[in-house]
N, C-alpha and C positions, 0 to 999 in steps of 0.2 A: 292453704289457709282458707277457712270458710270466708264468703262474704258475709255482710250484714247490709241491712237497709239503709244505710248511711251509705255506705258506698255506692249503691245504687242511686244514689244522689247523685252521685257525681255526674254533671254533664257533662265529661271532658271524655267521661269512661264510658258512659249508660246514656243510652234513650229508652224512653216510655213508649213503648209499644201498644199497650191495651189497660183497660181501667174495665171488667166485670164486677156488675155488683150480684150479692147472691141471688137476689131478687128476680135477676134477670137474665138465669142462668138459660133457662128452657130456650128461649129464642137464642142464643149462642150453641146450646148443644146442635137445635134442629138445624140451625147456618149451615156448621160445620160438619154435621152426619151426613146435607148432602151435597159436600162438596167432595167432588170425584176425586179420589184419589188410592195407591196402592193397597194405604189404610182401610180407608173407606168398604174399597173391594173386598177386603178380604173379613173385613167384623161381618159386613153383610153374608158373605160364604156360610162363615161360620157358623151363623146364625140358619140359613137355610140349611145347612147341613147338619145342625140339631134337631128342627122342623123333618128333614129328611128321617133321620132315624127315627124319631118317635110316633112319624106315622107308619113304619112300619114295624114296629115294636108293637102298633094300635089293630093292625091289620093282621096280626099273627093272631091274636087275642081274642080279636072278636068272637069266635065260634068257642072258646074253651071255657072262659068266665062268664057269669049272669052281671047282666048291665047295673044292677046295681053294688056289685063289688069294682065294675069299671070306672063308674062315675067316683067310687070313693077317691083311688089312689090318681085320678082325676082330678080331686081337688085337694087331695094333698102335692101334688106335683106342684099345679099352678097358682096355689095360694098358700098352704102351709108350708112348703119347704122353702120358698121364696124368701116368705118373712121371717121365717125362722134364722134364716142364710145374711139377711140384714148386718145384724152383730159380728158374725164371723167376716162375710165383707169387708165389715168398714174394719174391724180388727188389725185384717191383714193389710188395709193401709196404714195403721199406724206402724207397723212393726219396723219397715224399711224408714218413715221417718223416725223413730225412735233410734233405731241403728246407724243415723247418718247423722245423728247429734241434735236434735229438735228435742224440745224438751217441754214446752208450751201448748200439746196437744190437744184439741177440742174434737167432740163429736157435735152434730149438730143435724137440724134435720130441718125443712120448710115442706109443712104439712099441703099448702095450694101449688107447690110446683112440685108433689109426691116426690121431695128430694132428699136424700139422705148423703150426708158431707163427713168429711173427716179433713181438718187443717191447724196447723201448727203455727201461734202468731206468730207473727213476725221474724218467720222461720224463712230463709232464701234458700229455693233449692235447686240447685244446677239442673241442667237437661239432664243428663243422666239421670238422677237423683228423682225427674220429677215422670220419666217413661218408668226407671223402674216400680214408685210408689204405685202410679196407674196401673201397672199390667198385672203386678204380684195376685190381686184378688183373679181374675181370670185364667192366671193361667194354670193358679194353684186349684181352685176350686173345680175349673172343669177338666184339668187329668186326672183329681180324684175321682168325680162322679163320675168319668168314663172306664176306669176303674171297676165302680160300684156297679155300672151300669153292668158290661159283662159278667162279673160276678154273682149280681140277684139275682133271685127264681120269679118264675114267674109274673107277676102283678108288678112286682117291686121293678120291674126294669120299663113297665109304662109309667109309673109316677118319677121314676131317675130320670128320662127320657125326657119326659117335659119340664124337668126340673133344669133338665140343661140349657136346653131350649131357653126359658123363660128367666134364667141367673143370665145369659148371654146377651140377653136386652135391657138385660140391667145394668150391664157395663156401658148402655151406650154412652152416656155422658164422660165416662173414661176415656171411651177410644175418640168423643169430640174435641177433648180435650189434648189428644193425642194426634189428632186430626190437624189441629193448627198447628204443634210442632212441628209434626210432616209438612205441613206445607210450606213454613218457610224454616227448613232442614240447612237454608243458606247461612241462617242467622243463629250464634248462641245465645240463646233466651233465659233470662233466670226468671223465676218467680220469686212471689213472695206474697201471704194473707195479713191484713189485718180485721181478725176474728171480731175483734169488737165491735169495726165500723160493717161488718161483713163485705170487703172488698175484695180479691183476687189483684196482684198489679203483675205484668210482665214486662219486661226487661230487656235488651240487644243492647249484648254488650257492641261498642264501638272499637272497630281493629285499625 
């Protein structure tokens, strides 16, 4: 049976572990991005190994195309496919909360901390519940475009390349979030938002 936020009341069941308001997400992302861990290590790979391929994707090109067809799919890599990519991101976080029975869905975005949210009030979602909502955008979006990347002709696999590259730093606030999990992996943690007051609460349960 799902929990709800009344249970997490309970002091006898639950301690309150953390209180993030959305305000003041960016210094919690940066905390936790750099705090070493398996996590940690491997989003950072990841990412240099997007950076890896699309300089060499940059390097094959250079001699074949005129620079200003480079510079185009240039700025659609790192600016138009990004933002484009927004709506489908946050999408594919609602889907896994919609499928685990949240029903209260909000998008939401804080234009000074260039942040873009998706949270379900006063929705509690198990650790499982809340690694799989995080990761579903990453891991969907980048075997597609890796994919795509193989697949397009020429040009088209310098603008997928840096598309990769640059969706993969946009999960960071994912894998920071993903990050605290990891680190105390001792403890089962629920969550739970409330959207109105824009709060994030986290949860250990007590055994």
């Amino acid at each position: 049976m799902a929990l709800t936020v009344e249970d997490l009341e309970d002091q006898s069941r639950f301690r309150q572990l953390l209180e993030i308001r959305y305000n003041e997400l960016i210094p919690f992302i940066v905390d936790y991005l750099r705090r070493k861990s398996a996590l940690t290590m491997f989003f950072w790979a990841v990412c240099f190994a997007f950076f890896l391929i699309a300089l060499g994707v940059r390097l094959k090109l250079v001699y074949i195309f005129p620079h200003g067809r480079i510079m185009l799919h240039s700025l659609l890599g790192l600016v138009v496919f990004p933002l484009l990519s927004i709506p489908l991101h946050e999408g594919l976080h609602i889907i896994p909360f919609f499928l685990s029975g949240a029903r209260n869905i909000r998008i939401g975005m804080d234009l000074k901390q260039y942040l873009f949210y998706v949270t379900a009030h006063r929705y509690v979602a198990s650790p499982l519940q809340f690694r799989i909502i995080a990761l579903i955008p990453f891991i969907l979006i980048s075997s597609a475009f890796l994919v795509f990347l193989y697949l397009a002709p020429g040009l088209w696999k310098w603008s997928i390349s840096l598309f990769l590259f640059s969706h993969a730093t946009m999960c960071a606030g994912d894998f920071a979030l993903l990050n605290y999990y990891f680190l105390n992996r001792n403890k089962k943690i629920y969550t739970w938002d409330d959207a109105d007051r824009k709060v994030a609460y986290f949860y250990e349960e007590i055994l």
